[in-house]
Steps between C-alpha positions, in 0.01 A plus 500: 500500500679752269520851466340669276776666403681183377673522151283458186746224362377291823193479267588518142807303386776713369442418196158598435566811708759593235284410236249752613683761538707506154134542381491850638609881378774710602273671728354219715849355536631839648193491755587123591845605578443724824230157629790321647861385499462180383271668180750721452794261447309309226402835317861577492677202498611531099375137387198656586526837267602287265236263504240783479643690196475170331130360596344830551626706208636224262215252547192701594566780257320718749661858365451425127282747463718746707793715355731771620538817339784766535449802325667823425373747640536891335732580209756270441399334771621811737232478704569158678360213499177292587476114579153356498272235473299395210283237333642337167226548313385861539855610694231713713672614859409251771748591756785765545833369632775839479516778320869675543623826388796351367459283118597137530558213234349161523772251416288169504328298776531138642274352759318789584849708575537794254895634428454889476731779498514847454689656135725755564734607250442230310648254742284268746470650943345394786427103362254345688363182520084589582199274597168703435240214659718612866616831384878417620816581285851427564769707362780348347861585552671677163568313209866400451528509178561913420310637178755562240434668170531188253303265729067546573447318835200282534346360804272196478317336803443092565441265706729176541217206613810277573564726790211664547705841489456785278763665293563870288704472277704788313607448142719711343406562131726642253387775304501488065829498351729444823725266576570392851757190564313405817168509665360428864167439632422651838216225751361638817328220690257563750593200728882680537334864440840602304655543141716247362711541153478224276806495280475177277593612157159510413427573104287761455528575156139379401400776797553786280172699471338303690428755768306653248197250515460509849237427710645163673227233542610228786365111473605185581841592652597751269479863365427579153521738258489577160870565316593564123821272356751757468652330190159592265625775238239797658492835646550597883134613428320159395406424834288152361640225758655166336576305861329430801726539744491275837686541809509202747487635864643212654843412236517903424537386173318624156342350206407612214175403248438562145152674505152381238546650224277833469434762216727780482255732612345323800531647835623220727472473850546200764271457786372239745244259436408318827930396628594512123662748302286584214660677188221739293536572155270771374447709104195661403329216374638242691545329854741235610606324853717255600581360807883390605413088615793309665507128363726284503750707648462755175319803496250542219249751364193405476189646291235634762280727307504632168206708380407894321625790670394837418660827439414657823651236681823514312547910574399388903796297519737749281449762668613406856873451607733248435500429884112509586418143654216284263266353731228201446147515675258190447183675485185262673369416141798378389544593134827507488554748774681890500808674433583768773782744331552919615145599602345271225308107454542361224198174443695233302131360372331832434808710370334764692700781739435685726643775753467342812671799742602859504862517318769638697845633420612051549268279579729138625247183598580221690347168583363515889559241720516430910808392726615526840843569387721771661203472814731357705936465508585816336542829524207695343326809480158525611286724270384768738917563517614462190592790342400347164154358596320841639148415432321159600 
């Protein structure tokens, strides 16, 4: 007869056993881990993290109603800093997850990791790589590529599917009206945990400005941005875009796309519709969005929505800064869904906005998602120890 302490894959073949349990949060997973060694390996085993991100995020679009929300806290944002939970459509607090005395800048998120740091003298310290659904960060060694007064450093975060490691990478973007003969991109890899310069003669000369249109949206692959073609006859202060802006994670390589064409006066904006970047067009009487479709091997625009705007909803998106992320929420009726910019939703069918949270000194969101990454192989801070996470 056997025990009845036997192994549960005596029972269940592997495969369904798997299957179940990429169909569970964060939190159940962490529980699982302390049942047993032979649990354990398969919760950290990093086909399996993988494998989850993908089915449980990707697939089930369980946190599509969930975003994060860093705010500024005090003048200036001298006060610190406040991470926290919130629902897409209302942005009303579900759930704290730090609050630190110290301001920090949300550089853009992949696969539920966010790439934070804190701005001191306007350079970039204490770079971390952070996973709110574990409350884990990992702090990454200093950039090798030193701040110098012609060049604005940017750091972008990815994910490389082809081997299932993720990457920052740091971009150094030349500032109006300087010439540099030669410039080098920085790639930190979490698999190696370490910088390595990338000096390929890369040609950077459609990069100028482009650090002005931030935030950086990543999809299929790639991070993108919005960039203006520094051959159009304008000022340093026409900040309209002209280029999306596209760099591949896995050839560290850029390209560069002519954007729809747009009234002079629209605010535009790029976003994510479902895994596609999205590029929003908006003037006081009118609405446009396309969506970037890869056919073909060519990427295209193509026409998504077009429709009345108001003039309410152009101020709402004027107002906020060039590097305030656009979000999309599908509301349950779905009319067309909800624009999430600052502390303001915009309804694309209605026109109608509305102020949606208490405004703050900054107010960055972020898309939410659940991983196991940095759980297990690396060498993390635990909240409670942190000295940036005080507060659970």
């Amino acid at each position: 007869m056997k025990s009845k302490q036997s192994s549960s894959n005596e029972y269940i073949p592997p495969k369904v056993f798997t299957q179940i349990l990429v169909n569970l949060p964060v939190k159940s997973l962490l529980r699982f881990r302390c049942v047993c060694k032979s649990w354990r390996s398969i919760l950290d085993d990093p086909n399996f993290v993988d494998m989850h991100i993908q089915f449980y995020n990707h697939q089930k679009k369980i946190n599509s109603d969930k975003i994060l929300s860093l705010e500024g806290l005090g003048l200036y944002g001298r006060g610190g800093c406040l991470l926290t939970l919130r629902k897409a459509d209302t942005l009303c607090k579900t759930g704290q997850i730090f609050k630190s005395p110290d301001s920090y800048y949300l550089h853009g998120s992949c696969n539920s990791l966010l790439l934070i740091s804190r701005p001191q003298n306007f350079l970039y310290e204490g770079m971390r790589l952070y996973n709110p659904s574990i409350r884990k960060s990992l702090l990454l060694p200093r950039c090798p590529l030193l701040p110098r007064y012609e060049c604005h450093t940017t750091y972008v975060i990815g994910f490389v599917p082809r081997t299932k490691d993720f990457k920052v990478i740091a971009i150094s973007l030349k500032r109006p009206g300087v010439v540099i003969p030669e410039m080098r991109l920085a790639v930190y890899t979490l698999c190696d945990q370490r910088w390595v310069v990338r000096d390929n003669g890369f040609n950077f000369d459609c990069l100028s400005n482009t650090h002005s249109f931030g935030p950086y949206y990543f999809s299929e692959g790639a991070t993108h941005w919005l960039g203006k073609d520094p051959c159009e006859n304008s000022s340093n202060r026409d900040w309209k875009p002209t280029h999306l802006v596209s760099l591949d994670f896995d050839t560290e390589s850029f390209t560069f796309l002519k954007l729809p064409h747009a009234s002079p006066e629209a605010q535009r904006r790029l976003f994510l519709l479902g895994e596609s970047i999205a590029f929003f067009c908006i003037s006081p009487v009118s609405l446009k969005i396309w969506v970037l479709k890869q056919e073909s091997g060519m990427r295209e625009w193509t026409p998504w929505f077009a429709g009345p705007s108001s003039s309410d909803g152009f101020n709402m998106f004027f107002h906020w800064g060039c590097r305030t992320r656009l979000l999309y929420y599908k509301g349950d009726g779905g009319h067309g869904g909800t624009l999430v910019y600052g502390n303001k939703s915009y309804n694309i069918a209605t026109c109608e906005v509305q102020s949606i949270a208490k405004s703050s000194f900054y107010v960055e969101l972020e898309t939410y998602s659940e991983s196991l990454i940095l759980c297990k192989g690396y060498k993390v801070e635990d909240i409670a120890s942190s000295p940036f996470c005080l507060d659970k």
